[in-house]
N, C-alpha and C positions, 0 to 999 in steps of 0.2 A: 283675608279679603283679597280681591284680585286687583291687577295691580291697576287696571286699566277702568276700578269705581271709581277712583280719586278724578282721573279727569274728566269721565261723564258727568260725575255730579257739578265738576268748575264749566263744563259745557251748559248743561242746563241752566243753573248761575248767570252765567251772563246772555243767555237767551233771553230769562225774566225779565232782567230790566233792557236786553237790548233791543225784543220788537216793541213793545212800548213807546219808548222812546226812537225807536225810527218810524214809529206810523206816526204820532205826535208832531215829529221834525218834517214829515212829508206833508200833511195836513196843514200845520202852520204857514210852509211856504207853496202851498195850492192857493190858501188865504191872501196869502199876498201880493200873491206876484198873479199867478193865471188866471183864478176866478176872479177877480175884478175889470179884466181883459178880456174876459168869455162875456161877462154879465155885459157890457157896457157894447163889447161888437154885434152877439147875437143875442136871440132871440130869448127869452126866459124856458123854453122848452127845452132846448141847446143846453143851458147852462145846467138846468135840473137832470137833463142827461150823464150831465159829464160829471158833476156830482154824486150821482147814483152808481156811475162806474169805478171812480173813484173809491168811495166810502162803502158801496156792497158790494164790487167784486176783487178788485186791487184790496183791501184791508185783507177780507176773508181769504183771499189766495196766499196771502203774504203767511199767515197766522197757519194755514192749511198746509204748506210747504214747511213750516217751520215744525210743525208738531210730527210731519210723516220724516225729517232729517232726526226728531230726538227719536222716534221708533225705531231708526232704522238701528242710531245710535245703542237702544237699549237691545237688539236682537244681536249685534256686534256683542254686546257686553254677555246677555245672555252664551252666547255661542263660545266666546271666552272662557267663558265658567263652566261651562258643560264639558270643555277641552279639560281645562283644569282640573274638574270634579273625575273626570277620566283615567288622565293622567297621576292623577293623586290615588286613586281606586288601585290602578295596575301596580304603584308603589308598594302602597298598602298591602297585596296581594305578594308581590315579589318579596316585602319583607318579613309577611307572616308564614310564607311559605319557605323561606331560608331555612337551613340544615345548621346557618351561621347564627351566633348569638348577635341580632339586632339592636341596640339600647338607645334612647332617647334620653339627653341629661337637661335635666336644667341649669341657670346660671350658678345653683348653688350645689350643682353637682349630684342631685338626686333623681335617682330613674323616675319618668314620666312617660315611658313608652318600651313595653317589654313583648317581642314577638314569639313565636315558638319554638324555633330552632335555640334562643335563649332556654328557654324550659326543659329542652331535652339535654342539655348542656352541663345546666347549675341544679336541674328538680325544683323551682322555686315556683310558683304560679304566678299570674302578673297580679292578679290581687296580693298575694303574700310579700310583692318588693317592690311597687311601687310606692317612690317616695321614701324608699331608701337610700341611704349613699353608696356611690359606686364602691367605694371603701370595703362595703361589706363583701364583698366577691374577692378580692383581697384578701381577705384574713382577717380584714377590722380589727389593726393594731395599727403600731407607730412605721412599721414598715408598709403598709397599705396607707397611711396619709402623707410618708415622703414619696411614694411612688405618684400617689394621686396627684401631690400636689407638681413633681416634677411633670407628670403627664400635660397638667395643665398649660403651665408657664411653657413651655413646647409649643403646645398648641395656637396658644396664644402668640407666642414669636414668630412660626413657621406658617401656621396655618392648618397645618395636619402633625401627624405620625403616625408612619407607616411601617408594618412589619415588627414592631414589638412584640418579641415572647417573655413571657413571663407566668406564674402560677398564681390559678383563683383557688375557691373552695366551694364548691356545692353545697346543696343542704342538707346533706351527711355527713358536712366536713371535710370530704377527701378531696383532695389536691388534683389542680383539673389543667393539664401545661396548654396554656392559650397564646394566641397569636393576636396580637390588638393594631386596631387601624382604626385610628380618634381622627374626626375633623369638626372646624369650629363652625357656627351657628352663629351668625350674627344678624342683626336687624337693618331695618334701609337706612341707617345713620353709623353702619359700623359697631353696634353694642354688641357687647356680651352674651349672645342669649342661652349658652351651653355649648354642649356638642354632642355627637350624632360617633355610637362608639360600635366598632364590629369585632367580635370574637369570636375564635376560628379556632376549634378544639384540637391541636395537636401533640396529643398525647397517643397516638397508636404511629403516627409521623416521629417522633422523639425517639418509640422504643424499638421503631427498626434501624431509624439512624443509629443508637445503641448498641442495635446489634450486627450492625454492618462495619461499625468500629469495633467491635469486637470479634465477630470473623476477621477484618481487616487486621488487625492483633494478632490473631491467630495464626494466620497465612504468613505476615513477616514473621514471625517465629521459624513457623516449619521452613519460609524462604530460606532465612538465616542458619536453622539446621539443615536444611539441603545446601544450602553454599558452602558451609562449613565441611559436610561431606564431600562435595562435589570437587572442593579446592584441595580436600588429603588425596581423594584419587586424581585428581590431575597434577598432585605433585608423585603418587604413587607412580603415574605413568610417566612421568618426565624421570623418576630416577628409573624404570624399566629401558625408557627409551635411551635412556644414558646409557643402560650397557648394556642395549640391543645395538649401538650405536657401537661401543668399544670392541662387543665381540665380530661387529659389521667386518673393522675395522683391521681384528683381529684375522678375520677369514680374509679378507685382502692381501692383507703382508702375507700370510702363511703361505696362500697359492700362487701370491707374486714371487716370493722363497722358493719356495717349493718348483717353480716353473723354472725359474733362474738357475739354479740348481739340474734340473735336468736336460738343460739346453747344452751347457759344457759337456757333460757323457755325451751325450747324443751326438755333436758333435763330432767327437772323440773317437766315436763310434762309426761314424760315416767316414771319416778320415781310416781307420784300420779296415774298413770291408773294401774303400778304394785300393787300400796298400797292398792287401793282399791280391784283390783281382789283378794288378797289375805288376806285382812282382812274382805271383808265384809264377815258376814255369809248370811245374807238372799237377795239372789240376784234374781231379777224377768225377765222375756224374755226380756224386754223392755232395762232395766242396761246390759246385757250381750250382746245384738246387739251391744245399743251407746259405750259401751267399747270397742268393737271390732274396732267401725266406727275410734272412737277418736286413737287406737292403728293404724290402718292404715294408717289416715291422720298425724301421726307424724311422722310416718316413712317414710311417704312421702316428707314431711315437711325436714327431716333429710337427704335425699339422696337429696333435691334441694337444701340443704345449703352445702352440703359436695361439689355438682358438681360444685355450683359458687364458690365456694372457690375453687377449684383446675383449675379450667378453670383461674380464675384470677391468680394465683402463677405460669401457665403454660406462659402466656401472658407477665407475670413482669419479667419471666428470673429465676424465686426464685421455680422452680422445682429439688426437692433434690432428687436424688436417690444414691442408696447403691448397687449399681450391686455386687452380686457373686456368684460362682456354686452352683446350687440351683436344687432339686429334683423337678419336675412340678407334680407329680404324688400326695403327702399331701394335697399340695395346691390346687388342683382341689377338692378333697372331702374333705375338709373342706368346702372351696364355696360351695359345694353341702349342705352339713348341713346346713348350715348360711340360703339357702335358702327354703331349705324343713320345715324349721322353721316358714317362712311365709307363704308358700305355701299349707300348709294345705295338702291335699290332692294329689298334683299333682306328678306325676313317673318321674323319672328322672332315664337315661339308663349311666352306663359308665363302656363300656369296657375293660379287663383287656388289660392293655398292658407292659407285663414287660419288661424290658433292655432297658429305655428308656433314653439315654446320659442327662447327666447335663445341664442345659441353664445357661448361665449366663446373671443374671437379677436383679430387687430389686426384696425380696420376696412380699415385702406391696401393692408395685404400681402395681404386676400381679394377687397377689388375688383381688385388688379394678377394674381390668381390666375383669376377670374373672365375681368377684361379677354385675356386672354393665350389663355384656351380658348375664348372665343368669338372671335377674331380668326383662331386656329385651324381652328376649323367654319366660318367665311366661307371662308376660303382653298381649303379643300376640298371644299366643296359646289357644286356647278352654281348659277346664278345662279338658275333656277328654283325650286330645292328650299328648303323653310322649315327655319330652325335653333329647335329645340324645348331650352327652359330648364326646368325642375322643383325642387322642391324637398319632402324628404320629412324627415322626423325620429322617432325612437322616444324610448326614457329616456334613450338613453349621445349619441347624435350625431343630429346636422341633416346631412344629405345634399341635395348640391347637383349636377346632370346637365345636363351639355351632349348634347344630340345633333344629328349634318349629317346631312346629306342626297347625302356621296359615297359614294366606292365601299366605304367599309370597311377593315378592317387586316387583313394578312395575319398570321396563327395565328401563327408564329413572329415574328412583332413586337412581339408583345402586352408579352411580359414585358419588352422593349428598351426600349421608344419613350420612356420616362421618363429613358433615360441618354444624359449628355452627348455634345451632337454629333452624336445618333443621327438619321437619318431614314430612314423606311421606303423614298422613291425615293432612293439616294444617287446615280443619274445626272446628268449634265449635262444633262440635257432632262426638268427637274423642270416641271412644271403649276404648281407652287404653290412659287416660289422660299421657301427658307428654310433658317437657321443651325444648328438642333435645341438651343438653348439655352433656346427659350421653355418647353418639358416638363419639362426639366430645374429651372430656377429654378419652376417650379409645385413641384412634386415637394418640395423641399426647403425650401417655406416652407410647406407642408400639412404635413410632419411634425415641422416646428420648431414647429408649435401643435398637437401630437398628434393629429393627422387623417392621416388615408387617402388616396389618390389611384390608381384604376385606370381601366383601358381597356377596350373591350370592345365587340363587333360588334352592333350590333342586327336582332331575327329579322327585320326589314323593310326590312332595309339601313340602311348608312351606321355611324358610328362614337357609343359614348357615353362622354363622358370626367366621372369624377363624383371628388369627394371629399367627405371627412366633417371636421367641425370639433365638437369637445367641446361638449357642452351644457354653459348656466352653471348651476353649481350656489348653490341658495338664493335 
């Protein structure tokens, strides 16, 4: 019933006896008080007037108004109900239409309401279970009446429950994993009247969660044998790198030994070609050539012992420098003597360039930078051709330029020629014997003092090898 009969029917109720008794109460004191006031002032036509208005239009209007407020009353009600009857249809509809097991209980817990998506669920028809107990979906034993009966007293305390899985049985018997969502059903005083139960077949939901625990299973496994592998060869490579590490270590000392060792002879050796040039007296073409040969070959001898030594010290970490504001201008013509010393004959151009800011740098490791690029442009220059020295500087760096007088670098060497062991002719029928350590050791003592060092062809020939050294600041 809707909810809104109860008070239409207590409206009409007291309409019954209330126009009655208010035309009655109006009537009586018309008698009283007016009409005997009307009769007694005017005229008896007057008073049958007002009587008439009274008793046939005032009663009837009163009665007329009262019967068009309960229609209105009943079209209200009616329109209620048709909402209702609507609203109840579209439920209907929504629950017969569910894919979800819909169920209706009563107080005593037996189905009174069974939709379709229940049928295609359990196989049961709603004539074949209604009025059965929900028990039966259960398994209809003693664990289907402590389940039921916990589902209840739940219910009853909370008002619902939600998200319960648990296993029913269809009417084949086979085991159906459901999801239950019960809520209670009570009457307008709070009774008991059952509950309203949804199940939600997830047994194809169960058997992938199933099997995604067991891929998942699977996977830690093979994780566990891949870490298990993964962690023998990362200790395979830690003991590799352990005596990749010792024989590192090994070629260090050896070449450190090894250089040590041939810097005494060598020595030794510069010292008996000076002894001789200066004490013999009668020296013939032949002694003055091999003197010459032998003075060359040790000083050759002396700059591959000098570059493996410092190529190694650079490698080990054990590169010392002494940076501080330092004049570049001495240091370059010194280098220049050092090398006009060996160079016999050859011109070397360097112009003035005064006001040139302080670098700050080691002095040692920019003259052996210096020394190493010009010995460089001698080797590769025709004897004819002049080695040209420069020196330029802005705010950030002092730039220092070698350029010869040979043939130039090929394009594809450019960005090489600084890396270890590198040389542009790597044939046996080099012009200009050499190790490709001297670029290298430049290379990495120019950036161990934050400077630059590039290559590059000049438009008029020949090669210009320059680096940058930090201005001193303050």
């Amino acid at each position: 019933m809707n909810q809104s009969t109860p008070a239409l029917q207590q409206r009409i109720s007291t309409l019954r006896w209330a126009l009655p008794l208010a035309l009655g109460v109006l009537s009586t004191l018309y008698q009283l008080g007016p009409a005997r006031w009307v009769h007694d002032a005017f005229s008896h036509s007057l008073h049958y007037g007002v009587e008439i208005l009274l008793y046939g239009f005032i009663g009837p209007l009163a009665v007329y108004g009262t019967v068009g407020q309960v229609g209105r009353w009943v079209a209200e009600k009616e329109q209620a109900e048709h909402r209702a009857r609507t609203h109840e249809q579209r439920l209907a509809s929504i629950t017969g239409a569910s894919a979800d097991a819909i169920l209706g209980l009563d107080a005593a817990g037996r189905i009174d309401s069974w939709n379709h998506g229940a049928e295609l669920i359990f196989g049961y028809q709603a004539g074949e279970i209604q009025n059965q107990p929900l028990t039966l979906l259960f398994g209809d034993g003693e664990a289907a009446e402590v389940e039921y009966h916990w589902l209840v007293e739940r219910v009853q305390r909370e008002g619902f429950v939600r998200g319960h899985e648990t296993t029913g049985r269809d009417a084949d018997g086979r085991q159906v994993a459901v999801e239950l969502t019960a809520t209670q059903l009570a009457g307008e005083l709070g009774q008991w009247l059952g509950m309203s139960v949804i199940l939600r077949d997830v047994t194809e939901r169960q058997r992938r969660e199933q099997e995604i625990r067991r891929l998942n299973a699977g996977l830690n496994e093979q994780v566990a044998e891949r870490t298990g592998e993964l962690a023998e060869k990362v200790e395979q490579l830690a003991r590799a790198n352990a005596g990749l590490q010792k024989l590192d270590r090994m070629r260090s000392e050896f070449v450190s030994l090894v250089s040590h060792q041939l810097r005494a002879p060598l020595t030794n050796m510069h010292g008996a070609v000076e002894h001789i040039e200066a004490n013999c007296g009668a020296m013939n073409a032949t002694c003055i050539r091999m003197l010459s040969i032998l003075n060359q070959q040790t000083d050759r001898l002396d700059r591959l012992v000098r570059d493996v030594l410092n190529a190694a010290r650079i490698e080990a970490g054990e590169l010392v420098l002494q940076p501080e504001p330092i004049s570049v201008t001495p240091i370059v013509q010194q280098a220049l003597e050092h090398v006009r010393a060996r160079a016999g004959k050859r011109r070397f151009h360097l112009p003035p360039k005064p006001g040139l800011p302080f670098a700050f740098a080691d002095r040692d490791r920019t003259a052996e930078v210096l020394a190493n690029l010009l010995d460089n442009a001698d080797k590769y220059s025709p004897r004819d051709k002049e080695i040209t020295v420069e020196m330029r500087a802005d705010e950030t760096e002092v730039t220092l330029s070698v350029r010869d007088g040979g043939p130039g670098i090929p394009p594809a060497e450019l960005e090489r020629i600084f890396d270890k062991f590198h040389r542009a002719d790597g044939s046996d029928s080099q012009a200009a014997y050499g190790y490709g350590l001297g670029l290298y050791v430049c290379r990495r003592i120019v950036e161990a003092q934050g400077g630059r060092i590039w290559a590059e062809n000049a438009p008029g020939g020949g090669a210009v090898f320059s680096f940058t050294l930090p201005v001193a600041q303050g």
